[in-house]
Structures are given as C-alpha cells and as structure tokens.
C-alpha positions as CSV (number, residue, x, y, z in Angstrom):
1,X,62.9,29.9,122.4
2,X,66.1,32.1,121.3
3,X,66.5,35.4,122.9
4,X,68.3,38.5,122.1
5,X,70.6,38.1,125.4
6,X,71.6,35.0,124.3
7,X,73.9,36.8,121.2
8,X,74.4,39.8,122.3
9,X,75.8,39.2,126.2
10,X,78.4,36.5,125.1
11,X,81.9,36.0,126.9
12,X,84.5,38.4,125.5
13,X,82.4,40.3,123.0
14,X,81.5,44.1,123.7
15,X,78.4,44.8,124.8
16,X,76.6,47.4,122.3
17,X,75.7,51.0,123.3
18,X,73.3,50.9,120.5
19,X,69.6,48.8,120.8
20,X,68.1,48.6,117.2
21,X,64.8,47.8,115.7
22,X,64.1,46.3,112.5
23,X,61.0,46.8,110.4
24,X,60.3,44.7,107.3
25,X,57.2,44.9,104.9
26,X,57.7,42.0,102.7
27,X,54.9,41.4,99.8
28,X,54.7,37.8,98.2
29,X,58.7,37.3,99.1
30,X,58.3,33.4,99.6
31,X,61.2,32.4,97.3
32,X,63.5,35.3,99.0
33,X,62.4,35.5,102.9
34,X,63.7,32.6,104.5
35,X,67.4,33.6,103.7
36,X,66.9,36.9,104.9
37,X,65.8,35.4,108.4
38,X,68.8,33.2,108.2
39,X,70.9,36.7,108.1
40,X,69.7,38.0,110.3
41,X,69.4,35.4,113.2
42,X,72.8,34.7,112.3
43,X,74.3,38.2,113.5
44,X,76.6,39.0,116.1
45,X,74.5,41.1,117.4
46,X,70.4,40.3,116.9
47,X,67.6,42.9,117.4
48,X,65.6,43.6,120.2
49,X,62.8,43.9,118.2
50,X,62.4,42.7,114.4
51,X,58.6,43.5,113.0
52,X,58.0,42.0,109.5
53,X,54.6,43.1,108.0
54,X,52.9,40.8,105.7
55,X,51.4,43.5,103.0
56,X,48.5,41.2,101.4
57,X,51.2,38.1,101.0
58,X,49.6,35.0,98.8
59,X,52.4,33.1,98.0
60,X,53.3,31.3,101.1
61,X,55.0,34.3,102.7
62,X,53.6,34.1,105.9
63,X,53.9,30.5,106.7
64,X,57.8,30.8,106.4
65,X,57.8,33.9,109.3
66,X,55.5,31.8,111.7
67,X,57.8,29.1,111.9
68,X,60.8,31.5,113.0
69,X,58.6,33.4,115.2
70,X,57.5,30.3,117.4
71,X,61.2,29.9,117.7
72,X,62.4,33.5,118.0
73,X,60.7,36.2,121.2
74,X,62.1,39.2,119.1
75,X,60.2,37.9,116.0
76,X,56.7,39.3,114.9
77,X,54.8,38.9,112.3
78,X,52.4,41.3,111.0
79,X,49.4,41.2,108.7
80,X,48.2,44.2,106.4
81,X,45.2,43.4,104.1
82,X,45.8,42.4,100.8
83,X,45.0,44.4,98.5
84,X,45.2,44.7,94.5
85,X,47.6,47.6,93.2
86,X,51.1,47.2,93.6
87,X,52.8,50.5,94.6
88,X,55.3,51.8,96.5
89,X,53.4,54.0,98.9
90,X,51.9,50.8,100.3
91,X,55.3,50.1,101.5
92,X,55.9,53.0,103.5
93,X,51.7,52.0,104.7
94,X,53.1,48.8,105.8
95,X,56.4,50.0,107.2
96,X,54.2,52.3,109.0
97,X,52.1,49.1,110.5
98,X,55.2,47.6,112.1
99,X,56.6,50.9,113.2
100,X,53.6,51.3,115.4
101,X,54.6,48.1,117.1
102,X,58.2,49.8,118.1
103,X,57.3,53.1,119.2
104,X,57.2,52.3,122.8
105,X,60.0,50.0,123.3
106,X,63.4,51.7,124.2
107,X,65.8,51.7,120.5
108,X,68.3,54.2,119.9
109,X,68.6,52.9,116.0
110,X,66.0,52.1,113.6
111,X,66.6,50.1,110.0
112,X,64.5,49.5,107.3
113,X,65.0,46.1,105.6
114,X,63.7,44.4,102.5
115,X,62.7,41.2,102.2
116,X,65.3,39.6,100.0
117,X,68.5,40.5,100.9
118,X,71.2,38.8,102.8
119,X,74.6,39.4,104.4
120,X,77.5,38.3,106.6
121,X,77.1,37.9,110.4
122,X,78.6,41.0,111.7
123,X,76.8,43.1,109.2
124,X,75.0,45.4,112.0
125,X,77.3,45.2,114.4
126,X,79.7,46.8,111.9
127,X,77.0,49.8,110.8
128,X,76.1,50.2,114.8
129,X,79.9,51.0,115.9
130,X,79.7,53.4,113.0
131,X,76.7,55.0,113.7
132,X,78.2,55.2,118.0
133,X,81.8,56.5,116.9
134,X,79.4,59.8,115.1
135,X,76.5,61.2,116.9
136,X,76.1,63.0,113.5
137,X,75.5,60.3,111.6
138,X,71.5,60.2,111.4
139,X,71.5,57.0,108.0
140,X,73.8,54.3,107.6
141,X,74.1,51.6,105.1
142,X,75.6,49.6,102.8
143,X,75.8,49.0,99.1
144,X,74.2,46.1,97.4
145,X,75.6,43.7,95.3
146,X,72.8,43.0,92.4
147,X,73.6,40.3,89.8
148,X,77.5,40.8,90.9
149,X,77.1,44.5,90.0
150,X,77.8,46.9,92.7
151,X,76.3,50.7,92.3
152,X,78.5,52.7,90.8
153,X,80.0,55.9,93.4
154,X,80.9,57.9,90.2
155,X,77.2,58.8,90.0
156,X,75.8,57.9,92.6
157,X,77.2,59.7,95.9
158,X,78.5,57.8,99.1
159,X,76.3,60.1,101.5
160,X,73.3,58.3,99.6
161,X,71.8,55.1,101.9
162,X,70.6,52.1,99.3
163,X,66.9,51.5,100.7
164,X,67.8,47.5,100.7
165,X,68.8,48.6,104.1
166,X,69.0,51.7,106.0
167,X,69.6,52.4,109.8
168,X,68.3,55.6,110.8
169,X,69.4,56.7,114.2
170,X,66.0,57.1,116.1
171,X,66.2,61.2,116.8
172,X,67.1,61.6,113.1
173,X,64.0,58.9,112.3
174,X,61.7,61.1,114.1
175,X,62.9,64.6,112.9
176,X,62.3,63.8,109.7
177,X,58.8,62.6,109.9
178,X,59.7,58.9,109.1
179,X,59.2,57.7,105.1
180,X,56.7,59.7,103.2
181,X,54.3,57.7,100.7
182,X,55.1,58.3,96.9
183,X,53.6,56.0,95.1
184,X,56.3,56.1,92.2
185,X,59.2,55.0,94.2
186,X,61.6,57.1,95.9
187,X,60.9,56.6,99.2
188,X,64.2,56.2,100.4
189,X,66.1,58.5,98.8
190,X,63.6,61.2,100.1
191,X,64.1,60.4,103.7
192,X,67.7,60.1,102.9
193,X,68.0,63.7,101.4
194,X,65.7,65.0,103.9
195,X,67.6,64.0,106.3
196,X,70.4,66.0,105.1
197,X,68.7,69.3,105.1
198,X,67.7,68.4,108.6
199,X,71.8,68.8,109.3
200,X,72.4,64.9,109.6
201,X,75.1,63.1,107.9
202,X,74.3,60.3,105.6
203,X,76.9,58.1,104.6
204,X,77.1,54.6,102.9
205,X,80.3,52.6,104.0
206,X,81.7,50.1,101.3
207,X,83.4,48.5,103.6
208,X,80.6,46.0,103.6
209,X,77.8,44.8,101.5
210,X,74.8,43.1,101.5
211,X,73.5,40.7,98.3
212,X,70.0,41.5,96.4
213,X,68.7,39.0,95.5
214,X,65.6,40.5,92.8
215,X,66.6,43.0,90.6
216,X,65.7,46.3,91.4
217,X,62.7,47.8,89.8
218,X,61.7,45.1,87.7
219,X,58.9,42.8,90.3
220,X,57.0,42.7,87.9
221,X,58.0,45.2,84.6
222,X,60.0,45.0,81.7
223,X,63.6,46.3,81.7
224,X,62.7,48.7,79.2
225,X,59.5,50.2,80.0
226,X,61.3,50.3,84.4
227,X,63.4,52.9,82.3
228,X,60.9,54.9,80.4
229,X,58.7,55.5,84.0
230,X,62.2,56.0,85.4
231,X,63.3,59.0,84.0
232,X,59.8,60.2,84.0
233,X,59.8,60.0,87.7
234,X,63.1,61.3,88.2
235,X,61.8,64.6,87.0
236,X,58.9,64.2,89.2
237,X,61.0,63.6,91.9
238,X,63.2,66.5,91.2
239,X,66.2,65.5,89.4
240,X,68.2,68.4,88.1
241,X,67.7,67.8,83.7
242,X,71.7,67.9,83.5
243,X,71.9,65.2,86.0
244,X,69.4,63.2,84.8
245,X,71.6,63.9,81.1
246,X,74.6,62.3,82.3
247,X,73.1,59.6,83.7
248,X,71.2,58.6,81.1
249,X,74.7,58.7,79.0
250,X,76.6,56.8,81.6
251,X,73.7,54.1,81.1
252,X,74.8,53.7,77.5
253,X,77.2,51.3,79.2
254,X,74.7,48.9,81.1
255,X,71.6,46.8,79.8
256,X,69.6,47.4,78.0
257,X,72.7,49.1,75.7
258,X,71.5,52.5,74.5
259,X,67.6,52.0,74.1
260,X,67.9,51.8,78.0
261,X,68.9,55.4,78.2
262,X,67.6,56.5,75.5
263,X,64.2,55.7,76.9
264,X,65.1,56.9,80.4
265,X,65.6,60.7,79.0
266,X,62.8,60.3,76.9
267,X,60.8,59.6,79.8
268,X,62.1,62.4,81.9
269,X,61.7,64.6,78.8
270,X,58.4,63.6,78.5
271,X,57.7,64.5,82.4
272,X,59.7,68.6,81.8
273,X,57.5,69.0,78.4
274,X,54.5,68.2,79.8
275,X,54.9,69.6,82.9
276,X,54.2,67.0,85.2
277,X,53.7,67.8,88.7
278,X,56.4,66.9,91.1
279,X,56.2,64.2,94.1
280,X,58.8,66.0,96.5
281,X,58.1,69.8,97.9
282,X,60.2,72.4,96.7
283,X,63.2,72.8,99.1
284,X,63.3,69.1,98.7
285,X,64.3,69.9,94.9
286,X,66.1,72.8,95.2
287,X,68.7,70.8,97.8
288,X,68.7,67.7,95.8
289,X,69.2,69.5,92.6
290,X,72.0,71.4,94.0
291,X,74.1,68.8,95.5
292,X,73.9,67.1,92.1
293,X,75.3,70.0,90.2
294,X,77.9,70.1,92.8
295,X,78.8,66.6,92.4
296,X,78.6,67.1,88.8
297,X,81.4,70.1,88.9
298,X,83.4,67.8,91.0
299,X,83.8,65.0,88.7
300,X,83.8,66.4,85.1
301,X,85.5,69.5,86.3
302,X,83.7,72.4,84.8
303,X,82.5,74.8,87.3
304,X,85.9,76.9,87.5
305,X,86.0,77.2,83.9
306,X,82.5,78.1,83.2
307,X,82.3,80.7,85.9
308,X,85.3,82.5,83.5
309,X,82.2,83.0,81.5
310,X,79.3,83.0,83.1
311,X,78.0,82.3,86.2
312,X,74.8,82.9,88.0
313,X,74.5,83.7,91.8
314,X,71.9,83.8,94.3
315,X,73.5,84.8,97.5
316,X,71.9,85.5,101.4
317,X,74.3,88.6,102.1
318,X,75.1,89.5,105.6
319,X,76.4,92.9,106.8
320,X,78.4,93.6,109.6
321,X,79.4,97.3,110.8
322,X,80.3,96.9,114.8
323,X,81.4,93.8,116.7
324,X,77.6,94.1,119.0
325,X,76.2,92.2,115.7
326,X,77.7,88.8,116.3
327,X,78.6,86.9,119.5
328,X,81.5,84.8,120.4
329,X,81.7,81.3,118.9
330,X,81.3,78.2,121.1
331,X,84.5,76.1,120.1
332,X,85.4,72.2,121.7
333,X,89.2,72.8,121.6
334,X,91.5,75.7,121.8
335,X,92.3,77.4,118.4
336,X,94.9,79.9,117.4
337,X,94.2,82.5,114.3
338,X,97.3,82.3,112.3
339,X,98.1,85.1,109.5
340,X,98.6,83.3,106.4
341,X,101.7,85.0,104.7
342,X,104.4,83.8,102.2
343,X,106.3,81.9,104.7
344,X,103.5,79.5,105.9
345,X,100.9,79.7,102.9
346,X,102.0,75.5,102.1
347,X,100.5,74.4,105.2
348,X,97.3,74.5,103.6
349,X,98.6,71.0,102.7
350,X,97.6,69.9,106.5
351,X,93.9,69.6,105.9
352,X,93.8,70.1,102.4
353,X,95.2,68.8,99.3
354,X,98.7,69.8,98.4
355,X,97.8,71.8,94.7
356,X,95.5,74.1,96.8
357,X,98.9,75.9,97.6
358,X,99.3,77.5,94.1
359,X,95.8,78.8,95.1
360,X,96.5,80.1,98.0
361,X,100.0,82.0,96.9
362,X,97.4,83.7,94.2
363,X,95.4,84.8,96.6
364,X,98.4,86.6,98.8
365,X,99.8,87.9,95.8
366,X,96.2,89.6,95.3
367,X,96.8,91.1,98.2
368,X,94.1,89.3,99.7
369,X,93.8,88.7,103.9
370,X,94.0,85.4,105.0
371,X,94.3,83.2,108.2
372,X,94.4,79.9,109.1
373,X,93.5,77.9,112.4
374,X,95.6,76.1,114.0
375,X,94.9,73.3,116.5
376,X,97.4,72.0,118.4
377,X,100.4,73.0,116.2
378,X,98.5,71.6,113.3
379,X,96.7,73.8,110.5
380,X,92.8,72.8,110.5
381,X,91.1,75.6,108.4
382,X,91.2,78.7,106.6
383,X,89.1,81.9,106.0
384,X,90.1,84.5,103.6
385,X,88.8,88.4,102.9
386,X,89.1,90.9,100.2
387,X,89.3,94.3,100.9
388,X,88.7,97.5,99.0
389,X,91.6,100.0,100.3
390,X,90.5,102.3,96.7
391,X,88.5,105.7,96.7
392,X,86.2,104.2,94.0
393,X,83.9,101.3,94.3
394,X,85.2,97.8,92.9
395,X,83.7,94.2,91.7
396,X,85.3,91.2,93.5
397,X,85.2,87.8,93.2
398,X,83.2,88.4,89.5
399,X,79.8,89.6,91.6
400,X,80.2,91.9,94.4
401,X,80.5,95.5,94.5
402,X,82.6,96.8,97.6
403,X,82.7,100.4,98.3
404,X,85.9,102.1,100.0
405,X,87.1,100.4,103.0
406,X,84.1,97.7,102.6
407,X,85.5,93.9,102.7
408,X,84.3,90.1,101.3
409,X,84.8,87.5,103.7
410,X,84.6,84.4,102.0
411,X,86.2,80.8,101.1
412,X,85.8,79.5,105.0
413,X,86.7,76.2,104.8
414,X,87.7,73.6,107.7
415,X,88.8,70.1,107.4
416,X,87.4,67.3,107.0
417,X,88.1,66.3,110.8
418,X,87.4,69.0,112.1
419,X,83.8,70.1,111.1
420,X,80.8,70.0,113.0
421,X,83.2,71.6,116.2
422,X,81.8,75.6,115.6
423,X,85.3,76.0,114.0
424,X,84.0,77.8,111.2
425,X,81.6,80.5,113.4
426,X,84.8,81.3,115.3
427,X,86.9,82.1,112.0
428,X,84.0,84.3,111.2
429,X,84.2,86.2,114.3
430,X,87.6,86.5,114.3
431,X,88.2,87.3,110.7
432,X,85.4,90.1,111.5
433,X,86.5,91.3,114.2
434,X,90.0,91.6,112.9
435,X,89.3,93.8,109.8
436,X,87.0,96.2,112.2
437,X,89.3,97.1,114.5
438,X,93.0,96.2,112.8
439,X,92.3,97.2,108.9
440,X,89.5,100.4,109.7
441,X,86.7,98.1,107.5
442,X,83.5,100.4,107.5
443,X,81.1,97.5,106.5
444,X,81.7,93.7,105.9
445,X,79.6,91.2,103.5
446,X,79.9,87.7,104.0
447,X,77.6,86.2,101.6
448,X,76.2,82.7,101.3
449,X,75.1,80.5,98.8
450,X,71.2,80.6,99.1
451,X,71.5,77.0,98.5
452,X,74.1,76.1,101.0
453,X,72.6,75.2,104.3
454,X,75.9,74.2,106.2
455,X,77.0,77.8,106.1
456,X,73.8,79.4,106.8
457,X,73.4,77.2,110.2
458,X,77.1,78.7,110.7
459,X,76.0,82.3,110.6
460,X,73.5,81.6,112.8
461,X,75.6,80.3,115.5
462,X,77.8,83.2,115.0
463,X,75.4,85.4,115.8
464,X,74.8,86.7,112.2
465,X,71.4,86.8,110.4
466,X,71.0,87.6,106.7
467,X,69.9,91.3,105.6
468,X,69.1,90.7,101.9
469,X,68.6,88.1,98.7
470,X,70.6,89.1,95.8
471,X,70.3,87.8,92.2
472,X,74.0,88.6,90.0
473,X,75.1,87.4,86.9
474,X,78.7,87.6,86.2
475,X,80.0,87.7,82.3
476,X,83.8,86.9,81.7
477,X,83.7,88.1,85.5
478,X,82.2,91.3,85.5
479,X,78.9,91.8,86.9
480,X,76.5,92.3,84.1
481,X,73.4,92.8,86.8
482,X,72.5,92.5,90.4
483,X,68.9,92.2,91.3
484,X,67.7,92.2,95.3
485,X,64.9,89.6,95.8
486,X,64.2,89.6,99.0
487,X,65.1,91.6,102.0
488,X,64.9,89.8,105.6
489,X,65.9,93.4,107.9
C-alpha cells in the first residue's frame, strides 16, 4: 500500500514546509474521476490526507475510489446520502462531510478539488512554494483550461481563485468560516472575496493550469437558459449593474453569439426590477462591488475623466491636532523621509511607473508637500499633503473644505514590494508630525475611502481612528454638497 513518505521524502528533492489536505465532493463523476486520481497520485508531492465525499453517486462513482483507496493509506472515501435536487449548497454540505474528517490531523494548507479535473505532476508542489514564499497569501490557484479556452484576465481579475481548485492556507480557511451554502452557485467566489476583506491576499498564478474536463455550468442545463439564471444570480450575488453591463457585452464574443448576453443582462435585469433578494450580506456587496468598479476604471480608463465632472465620495475623515493622537509605526527595515522637490521628483519611477512623473511635477508646482521613502538608497513610496497657507477657507482635491492653516494628507502609496511592511502607517506619522511642528498646521484630515479597507487597517496601526462619515459630491470639481452621516467621536 503507497504512502505519502514514499513521494514526498525522495533523494535530492526538498522536503515541503507545507502539509496539505485535500477535500473532494464528487456527484455522479464516473466518466471524469479516475483521471483526477491519476493527477493527483502522480504529484511530486502527494497529500497527507485526500477525503473524496460521494454526494448520493449512482453512476459507478464510488466503485472507481475504492479500488485506489485499497491501494492508497491517504485515500478515503466518503458517503453522503443521495438525495434528489441538484444544487450547489449540497456541495459545500458534502465538502463540509469530508472536512470533518481533517480537522484533527495537523495541515497548514487546505484545497478544494473538483472531481474532473487534471494536471501535470508538480502542480501542488508549485502552488505550496508560492503559498511558503507569502505568509499573506491565504488562496491560491490556477486557471483552468475548458474546451482549450482559458478565462479571460481582462475581466476577470488575477486575485480571483477558479473553484476547480483552490488552496486555502488553513488560518485563512478558518477565519473565514470555511464555504458558505448558496444554493445558486457562487460558493467560491464568496470565500474568495471574503477572504479579502479578511486582509488575505488572493492570487491566481498563470504560470500553471489545470484542464476541465465538463463545461462549467452546464451538468445538466442548456447553454442558453445557464445564461439567463446567470445574470439573474449575479445580481443576487451582488454584481455591481455596470459590471455585470460589460460583461455581458464582452460575451457578445463567445457562444452562444449575442443571445448569450443578451439573455445574461436580461436575467440580471430581471433580478434589479424585481428586486430579488440577494444571497451574499451587505459588506460582502459593497467590497465586491467596489473592486469591480475599480477594475473597471483601470481598464477602460474613465475614472480621472469623469471625476472632471462628477464624482461622488463617501469618505471616513480623521482629524489630527497634536502628535499624542497617533503612535509611532512599527516598520521591518529602516526608512528615510525624503522631501520630494524638483531635483528628485523622477524617482517616482523606482516603484512606480515612469509617466507618474508628469504627475508628480504637477503636484510640486501646486505647491503641494511631498515626501518619498527611501529604503536603502532606493525610493519605495510616497505620501503627499495640501495645505491651506490662505486667510479664507478653500476646496481641495474637488471635495474638501480646509480652513486656514488646516492640511489634506492624501495619495499614500507604497510599492508593490514593499506593502504589508507598516510602511504606509510610518509615512502617516511622519508626514503628520512634520506639518505640526515644521509648517504650524492647526488641524490635519486624512480621509479614507469608506470602501477601502487596506487604508483603514493602516490608520489603525498608526494610532488613528476615524471621527466622522461624510457624503460630498463634487461638479466640474467644486463641491456642490457635503452631508455628515455618521459620526464615530
């Protein structure tokens, strides 16, 4: 009988940090199953535990697993009860079943995998190195290659994990509650984005790729009615309506030509009309419905323009008026505060890109106050503040009023390599600190995007907590009104 010691312990290969778990609830997948066992014995680096729940199999399913469990320790099968309807919250009920059969054995990672899909032999030894070089990273994945179509990254976002396969580190697994049964579908994409809002990174890496094997969505349905219910439970799983607009015209391009996404906004037009009650709670909506409108700004380019015109805000605004109101950052390297002036202002090009230099000359010759970071020699990050030096009060940045010798800390922004390091807290407290006691500042405002929960959790470690909720709308960049919604002090 094959053990897991056997693969992983072999001469000249490095031993894993990593121990992982697999779960698979597999309903009536005779024709696809066996393959998937053949990938998976076939790794580099095997399981220590793979649990493959029969949900109410009829077609021979079960049959196939017992013969690779007499000849594999690591391999159980599982029986759930059959039972009639076919939905996806008896998937989470089965992966539930065989997650009870884990809990007590000592995993650090822990991956979901569908029945009929297949792969190369290193497959999880490449997503476990990836998931021990980031102790961030809380979901890992691959894309899928279905009918020799690979998802398309324009519109669908590399921090999303394709439930064909996910690996959830275990902590992040646990935080989040594990899958939550929707009956509609959606089950991994929920745990995905909840996982975000947690403060985990989620990241696909298309590096590798794994093969489906049954198209997605269609066990059992017709193509044209999987894209009616589709965009009827994207709404109810709360896709922002612009969002769900573009993809439906992307999906113009792909079968079923047009009636395919015609159908899908129909359905999801359908869901707003009649007001259909949504799946998901609300935070889970606003997030996901924000980082879609950010990802939309970001590829068709519209946001800067639009906000010329029109722009809405709902900001948490914090006030500082003496350095006792925020502590000193914790940082993991040591950091210099550089001025940014005309003679450095290009080295915004060392963490990021190049045409942002234009952007930041603009903002000098505005008079604005800026610093970078340095680390070791090299510029990581940048923080900027505007500064009413007027006897009236003035509107900056299209939707905040300062008052003399009040200042606008805003556009913190670090590197991509260097996040996640408290590098943004320090610039903060630095920047703060700076226009207190060097520029005479009677009050700061640093506000936040309500939305953005990144630079909230920043605040926080800085020592900062929100006084107030504002609501502003800003018209061809004045502010046309200002409402407080809530007040936390």
């Amino acid at each position: 009988m094959a053990t897991c010691s056997q693969k992983i312990a072999q001469p000249g290969t490095e031993t894993p940090l990593l121990r992982y778990v697999l779960i698979t609830p597999a309903r009536n997948e005779a024709q696809f199953i066996e393959a998937t066992i053949q990938a998976v014995i076939s790794q580099h680096i095997l399981p220590a535990k793979w649990v493959i729940v029969s949900d109410g199999s009829t077609d021979g399913t079960d049959k196939i697993v017992k013969k690779y469990e007499k000849q594999y320790a690591w391999i159980e099968l599982v029986n759930a009860p059959e039972r009639t309807e076919r939905h996806f919250a008896g998937k989470v009920h089965a992966f539930n079943a065989g997650y009870a059969r884990v809990k007590h054995l000592a995993y650090d990672v822990i991956g979901n995998l569908d029945a009929d899909i297949t792969f190369g032999p290193d497959y999880f030894e490449f997503l476990l190195r990836k998931l021990k070089n980031n102790p961030k990273l809380g979901v890992t994945g691959t894309p899928y290659t279905e009918n020799s179509k690979r998802y398309d990254y324009r519109f669908t976002s590399i921090e999303h994990v394709s439930g064909a396969c996910q690996l959830f580190r275990r902590k992040c697994f646990e935080e989040i509650g594990g899958y939550t049964p929707i009956r509609i579908g959606g089950i991994d994409l929920m745990a995905v984005i909840a996982a975000r809002m947690k403060g985990w990174q989620t990241r696909t890496f298309t590096e590798k790729h794994c093969i489906h094997h049954r198209t997605l969505g269609t066990a059992k349905q017709h193509a044209l009615l999987v894209a009616l219910r589709g965009g009827y439970g994207d709404y109810r799983l709360g896709m922002h309506p612009l969002w769900e607009f573009s993809r439906s015209f992307y999906q113009i391009t792909r079968q079923p030509y047009v009636l395919g996404a015609v159908l899908r906004l129909a359905g999801f037009s359908w869901a707003m009309l009649s007001r259909a009650d949504k799946l998901v709670p609300d935070d889970i909506v606003r997030f996901r419905r924000a980082e879609q409108l950010q990802r939309l700004a970001k590829f068709i380019g519209w946001k800067r323009r639009l906000q010329k015109f029109c722009w809405l805000y709902v900001t948490d605004n914090f006030f500082v008026t003496n350095q006792s109101e925020f502590r000193d950052a914790e940082i993991f390297s040591p950091l210099t505060f550089v001025p940014i002036g005309p003679e450095n202002y290009l080295r915004v090009a060392e963490f990021r890109a190049p045409e942002r230099a234009s952007e930041y000359g603009e903002k000098i010759a505005r008079k604005e106050i800026g610093f970078f970071v340095a680390a070791d020699g090299v510029m990581v990050a940048s923080i900027w503040a505007t500064m009413n030096a007027t006897c009236a009060s003035v509107t900056v940045r299209g939707h905040v009023r300062l008052q003399p010798k009040e200042a606008l800390i805003h556009d913190i922004v670090t590197g991509a390599g260097w996040r996640n390091k408290g590098i943004g807290s320090f610039m903060v407290n630095r920047m703060a600190s700076t226009l207190l006691r060097e520029y005479g500042v009677r009050r700061i405002i640093v506000d936040v995007n309500s939305r953005n929960q990144a630079s909230l959790r920043m605040m926080n470690k800085a020592g900062f907590r929100a006084a107030e909720r504002m609501f502003s709308v800003s018209i061809f960049g004045r502010l046309a009104l200002q409402k407080r919604l809530r007040r936390f002090l």
